[in-house]
Phi, psi and omega in degrees: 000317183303313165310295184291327162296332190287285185319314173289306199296334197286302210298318198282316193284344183265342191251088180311311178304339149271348162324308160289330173289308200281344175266007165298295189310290168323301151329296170304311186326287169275035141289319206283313204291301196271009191296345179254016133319295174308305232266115185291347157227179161305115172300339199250338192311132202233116184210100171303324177284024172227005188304147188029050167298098160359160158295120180237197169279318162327287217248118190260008149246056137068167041055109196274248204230342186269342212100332175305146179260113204281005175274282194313314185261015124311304186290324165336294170334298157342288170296321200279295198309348184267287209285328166298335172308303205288303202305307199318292213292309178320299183305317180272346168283303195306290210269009184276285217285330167292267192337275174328308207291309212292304173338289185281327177280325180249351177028185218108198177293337162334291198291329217239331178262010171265325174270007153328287177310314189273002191261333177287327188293305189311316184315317181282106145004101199284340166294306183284344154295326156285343168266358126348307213274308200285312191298307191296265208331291172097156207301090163205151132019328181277299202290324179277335188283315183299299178287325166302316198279307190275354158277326212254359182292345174324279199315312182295349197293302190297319190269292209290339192293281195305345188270331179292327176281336135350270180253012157318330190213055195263179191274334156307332155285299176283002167292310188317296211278321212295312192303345226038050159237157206284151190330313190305308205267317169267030180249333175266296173330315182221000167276294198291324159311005186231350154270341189318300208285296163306348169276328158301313156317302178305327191291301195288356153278338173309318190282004171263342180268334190278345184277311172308301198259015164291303211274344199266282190306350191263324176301280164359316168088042142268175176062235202289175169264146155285145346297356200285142164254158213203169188246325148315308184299306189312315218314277194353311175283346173265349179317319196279329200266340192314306189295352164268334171118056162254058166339278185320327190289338172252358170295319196251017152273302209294340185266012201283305186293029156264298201297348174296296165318300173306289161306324170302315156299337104001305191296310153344286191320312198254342166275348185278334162312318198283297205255338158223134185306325204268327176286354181305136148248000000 
């Protein structure tokens, strides 16, 4: 554990650009915890004689078309659009990587209708599946985490299937198995920790498309609902204003889900430095 912590501080101090990506990430993280804390009005609070204000010293994005403060439901925002990310991807990490282990370790007709099943998903437009997923489902929170988790399992499905396929019959394995012990056991004790670190890459890159694709269905008028804020709705409701010069209602949710995506990719970048050796450069 120290080696690897030894190792990430070497990575973060040689790359300025994930340093940065990790204090972006710190930033949302406490947008997500402390935002209605933070946040200097009601995200919900409605004042018409204040409708489109510009960025001022009051309202520092300015004000939507309600009056509303385009500050306070951005940082609001943070947390609803963070926690379907993190749940969609946990949940699709969990049964992808459950699904891949079993899969790559016993092959068989298994191993062959399951890569079917991820050869049919891949096959679709993974977006247009979800609002399929969402539309079936119907518009709630529960439902975009659902539709998010199953598009995205195909990569874990696949990375766990090939890392698995990898070390089944590695010397550490047949020791395991030589030891007696059973299928159950060396597929948890000792396959899946040790596939555990590419399947953590992939997740932190997932959670910047899944942050993309909370915010793509709520621009739509799927998933979440108006008034909550969310940052797809806002880009979607500033939308209408742009051509009038009301910049600000979309600029700053669209740049807040940039800057998310972005330190989630980065981040990618710097834990696969971090868990293999060979990509540093």
């Amino acid at each position: 554990m120290r080696e690897r912590l030894a190792t990430a501080a070497y990575v973060l101090r040689a790359n300025p650009v994930s340093l940065a990506a990790l204090a972006l990430l710190a930033l949302l993280f406490g947008a997500a915890l402390f935002g209605p804390a933070l946040a200097p009005y009601d995200p919900l609070a409605t004042n018409t004689s204040l409708a489109l204000r510009p960025p001022s010293a009051a309202h520092w994005f300015g004000t939507d078309q309600l009056g509303r403060d385009v500050f306070s439901r951005v940082v609001v925002a943070t947390r609803l659009d963070l926690a379907i990310a993190f749940a969609a991807v946990a949940l699709s990490l969990a049964i992808g990587a459950a699904i891949g282990a079993a899969t790559g370790y016993f092959g068989g007709f298994a191993d062959a209708a399951v890569g079917r099943v991820v050869d049919v998903l891949m096959a679709f437009p993974l977006f247009v599946l979800a609002m399929a997923m969402v539309a079936a489902l119907g518009n709630s929170v529960s439902s975009v985490v659902i539709a998010t988790a199953v598009i995205n399992l195909p990569f874990y499905i696949r990375l766990a299937r090939a890392e698995t396929q990898m070390r089944r019959h590695l010397g550490y394995v047949e020791a395991a198995r030589v030891g007696g012990s059973g299928h159950l056991r060396i597929l948890r004790v000792f396959l899946l920790p040790n596939i555990a670190p590419p399947l953590i890459v992939q997740a932190s890159l997932n959670l910047g498309w899944a942050v993309l694709n909370a915010a793509g269905l709520s621009f739509i008028g799927l998933g979440v609902r108006a008034p909550t804020p969310e940052w797809g709705i806002m880009v979607a409701e500033g939308a209408q204003f742009i051509i009038s010069g009301r910049w600000w209602l979309s600029v700053f949710p669209g740049l807040a889900l940039m800057i998310a995506v972005f330190a989630f990719n980065l981040l990618g970048d710097a834990l696969r430095d971090i868990v293999d050796p060979r990509s540093r450069t």
